[in-house]
C-alpha positions as CSV (number, residue, x, y, z in Angstrom):
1,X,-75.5,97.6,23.3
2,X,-72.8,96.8,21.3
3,X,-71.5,96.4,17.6
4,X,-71.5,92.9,15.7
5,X,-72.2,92.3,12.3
6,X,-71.8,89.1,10.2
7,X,-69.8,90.3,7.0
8,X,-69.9,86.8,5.5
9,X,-69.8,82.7,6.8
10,X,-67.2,83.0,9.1
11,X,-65.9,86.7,8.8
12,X,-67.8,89.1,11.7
13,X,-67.1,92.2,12.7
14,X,-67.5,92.9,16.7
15,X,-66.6,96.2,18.6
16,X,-63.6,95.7,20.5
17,X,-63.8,94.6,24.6
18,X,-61.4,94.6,27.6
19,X,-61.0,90.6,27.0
20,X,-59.6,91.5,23.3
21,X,-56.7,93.7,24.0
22,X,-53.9,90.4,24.6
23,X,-54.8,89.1,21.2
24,X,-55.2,92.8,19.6
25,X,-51.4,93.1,21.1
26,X,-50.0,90.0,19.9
27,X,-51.6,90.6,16.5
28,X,-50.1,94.4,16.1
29,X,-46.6,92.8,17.4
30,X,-47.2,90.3,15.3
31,X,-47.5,92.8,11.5
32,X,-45.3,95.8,13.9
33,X,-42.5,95.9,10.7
34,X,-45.3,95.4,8.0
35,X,-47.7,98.6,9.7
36,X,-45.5,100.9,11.2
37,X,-44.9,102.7,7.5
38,X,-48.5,103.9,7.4
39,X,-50.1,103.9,11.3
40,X,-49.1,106.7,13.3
41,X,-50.5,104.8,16.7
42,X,-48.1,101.6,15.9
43,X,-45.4,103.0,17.7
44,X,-47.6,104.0,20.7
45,X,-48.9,100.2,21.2
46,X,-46.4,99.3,23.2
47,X,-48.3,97.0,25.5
48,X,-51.4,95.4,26.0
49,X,-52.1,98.1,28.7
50,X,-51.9,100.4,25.7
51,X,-54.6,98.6,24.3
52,X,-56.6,98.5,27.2
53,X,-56.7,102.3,26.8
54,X,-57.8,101.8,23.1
55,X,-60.3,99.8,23.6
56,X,-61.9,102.4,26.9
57,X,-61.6,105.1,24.4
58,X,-63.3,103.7,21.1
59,X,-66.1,101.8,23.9
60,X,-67.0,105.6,25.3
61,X,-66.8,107.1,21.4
62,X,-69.6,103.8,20.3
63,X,-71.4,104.1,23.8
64,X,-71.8,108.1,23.2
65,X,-73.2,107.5,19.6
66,X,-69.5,108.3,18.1
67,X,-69.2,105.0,16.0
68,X,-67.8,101.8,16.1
69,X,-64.3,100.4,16.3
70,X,-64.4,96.9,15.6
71,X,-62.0,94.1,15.0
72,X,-62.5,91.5,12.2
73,X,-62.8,87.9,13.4
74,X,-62.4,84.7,10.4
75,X,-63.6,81.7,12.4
76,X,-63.2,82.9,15.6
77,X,-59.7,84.5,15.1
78,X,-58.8,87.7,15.3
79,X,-57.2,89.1,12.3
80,X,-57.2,93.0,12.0
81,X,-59.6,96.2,12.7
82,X,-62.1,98.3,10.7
83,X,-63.3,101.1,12.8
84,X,-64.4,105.0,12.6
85,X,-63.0,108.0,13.8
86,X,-65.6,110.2,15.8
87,X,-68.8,111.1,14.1
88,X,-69.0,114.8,13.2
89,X,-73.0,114.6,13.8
90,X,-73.2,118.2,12.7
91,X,-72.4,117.7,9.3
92,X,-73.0,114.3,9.3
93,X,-70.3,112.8,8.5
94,X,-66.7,110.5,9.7
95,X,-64.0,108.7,8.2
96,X,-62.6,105.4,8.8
97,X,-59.4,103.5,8.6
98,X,-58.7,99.5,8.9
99,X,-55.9,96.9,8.6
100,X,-55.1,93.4,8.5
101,X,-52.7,90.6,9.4
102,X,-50.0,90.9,6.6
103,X,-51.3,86.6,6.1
104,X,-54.9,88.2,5.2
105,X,-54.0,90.6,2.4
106,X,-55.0,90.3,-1.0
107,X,-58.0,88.5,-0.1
108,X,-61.0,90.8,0.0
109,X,-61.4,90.9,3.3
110,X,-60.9,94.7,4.0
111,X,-63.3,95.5,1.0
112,X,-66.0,93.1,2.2
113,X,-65.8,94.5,6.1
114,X,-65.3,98.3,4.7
115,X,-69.0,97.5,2.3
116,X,-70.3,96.2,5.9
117,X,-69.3,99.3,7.9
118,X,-70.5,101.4,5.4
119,X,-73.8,99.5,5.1
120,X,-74.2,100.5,9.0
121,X,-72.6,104.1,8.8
122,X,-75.2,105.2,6.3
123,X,-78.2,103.0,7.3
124,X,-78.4,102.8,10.5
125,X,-76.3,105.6,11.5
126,X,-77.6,108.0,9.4
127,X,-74.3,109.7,8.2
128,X,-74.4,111.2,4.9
129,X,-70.7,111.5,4.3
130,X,-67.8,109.1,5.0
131,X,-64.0,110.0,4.2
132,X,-61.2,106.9,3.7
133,X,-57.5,108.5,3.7
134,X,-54.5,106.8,2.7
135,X,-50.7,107.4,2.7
136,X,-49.6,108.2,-1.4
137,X,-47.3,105.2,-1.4
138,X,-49.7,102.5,0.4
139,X,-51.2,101.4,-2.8
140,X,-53.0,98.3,-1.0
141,X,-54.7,100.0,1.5
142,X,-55.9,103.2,-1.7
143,X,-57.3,99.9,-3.5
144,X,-60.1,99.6,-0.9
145,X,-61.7,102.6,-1.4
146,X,-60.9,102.6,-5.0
147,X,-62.7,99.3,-5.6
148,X,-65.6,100.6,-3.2
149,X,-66.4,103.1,-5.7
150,X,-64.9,106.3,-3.4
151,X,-64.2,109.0,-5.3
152,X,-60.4,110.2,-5.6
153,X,-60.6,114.1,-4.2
154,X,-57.1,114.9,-4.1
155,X,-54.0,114.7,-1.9
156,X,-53.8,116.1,1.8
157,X,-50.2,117.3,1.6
158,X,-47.7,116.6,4.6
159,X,-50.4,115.3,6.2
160,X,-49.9,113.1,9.2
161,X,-46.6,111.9,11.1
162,X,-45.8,108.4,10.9
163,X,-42.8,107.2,12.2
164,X,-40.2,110.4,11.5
165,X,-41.8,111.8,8.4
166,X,-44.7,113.8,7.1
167,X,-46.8,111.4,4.6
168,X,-49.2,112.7,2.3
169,X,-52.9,111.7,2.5
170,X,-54.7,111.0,-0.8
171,X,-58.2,111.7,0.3
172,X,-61.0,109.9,-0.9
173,X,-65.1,110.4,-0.3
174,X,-68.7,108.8,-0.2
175,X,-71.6,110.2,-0.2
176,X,-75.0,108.0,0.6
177,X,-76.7,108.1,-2.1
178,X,-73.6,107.3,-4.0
179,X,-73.3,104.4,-1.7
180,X,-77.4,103.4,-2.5
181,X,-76.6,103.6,-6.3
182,X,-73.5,102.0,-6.0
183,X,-74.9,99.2,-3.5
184,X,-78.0,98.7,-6.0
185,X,-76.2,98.3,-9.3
186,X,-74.2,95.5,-7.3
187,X,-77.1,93.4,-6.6
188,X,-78.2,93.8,-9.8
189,X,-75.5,92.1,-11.3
């Protein structure tokens, strides 16, 4: 079993294997200056053994029903990563977090991958809640959610270490049926 969706000609998502962890490696050294502001784990990836660990640890959280952890491939090339943090199946809910070659910005391509992953999270997976949370200052990755149709619930204050500082999360959710309307009045238009 394993995760793969077409987001669009050319642009698939597909959950992350052992043979992916050199180009995931070159690609993080690649954007290092350009992500380190806003990833806690960039400064961890030190390696592609580092990766290799990743990858073992978002396989078991897909294979034990957890989510997926995918990386986004235009034409065959690998560009950046969409993915979920472990399902909370009790309440039904996750959040998820994504980036993207510093080349690929500006583009769409997080928005249309996000809209794909949240297709899956609440159709097939049957979550009723997922979260997006972004540092204050990273106004290109709070776009995504914003032009997803997230709603803005406030700010998470000193919220995660990145780097040597605290950075403050501004927190923003969907629900599924906000997703449904959202999704229908789109392909109405």
């Amino acid at each position: 079993m394993m995760f793969r969706r077409a987001v669009a000609p050319g642009i698939e998502l597909r959950q992350f294997e052992m043979r992916d962890a050199e180009p995931i490696f070159v690609l993080v050294e690649r954007n290092r200056e350009y992500l380190r502001p806003w990833l806690p784990w960039v400064d961890q990836t030190r390696s592609a053994e580092d990766v290799r660990a990743f990858i073992a640890r978002v396989q078991a959280q897909f294979e034990a029903g957890q989510g997926p952890n995918s990386g986004i491939w235009v034409h065959g090339v690998l560009v950046g990563n969409v993915g979920c943090h472990p399902f909370d199946w009790p309440n039904r809910n996750s959040s998820i977090g994504y980036w993207v070659d510093a080349g690929r910005q500006g583009k769409g391509l997080i928005t249309r991958c996000c809209a794909c992953l949240l297709d899956y999270l609440f159709d097939e997976a049957g979550l009723h809640r997922v979260e997006i949370r972004c540092g204050t200052g990273n106004t290109r990755s709070c776009a995504i959610p914003q032009r997803l149709g997230f709603t803005r619930e406030g700010i998470a204050a000193e919220a995660e270490w990145v780097v040597d500082r605290w950075v403050d999360l501004v927190v923003w959710g969907m629900l599924e049926q906000d997703w449904r309307r959202l999704r229908l009045t789109r392909s109405q238009c």
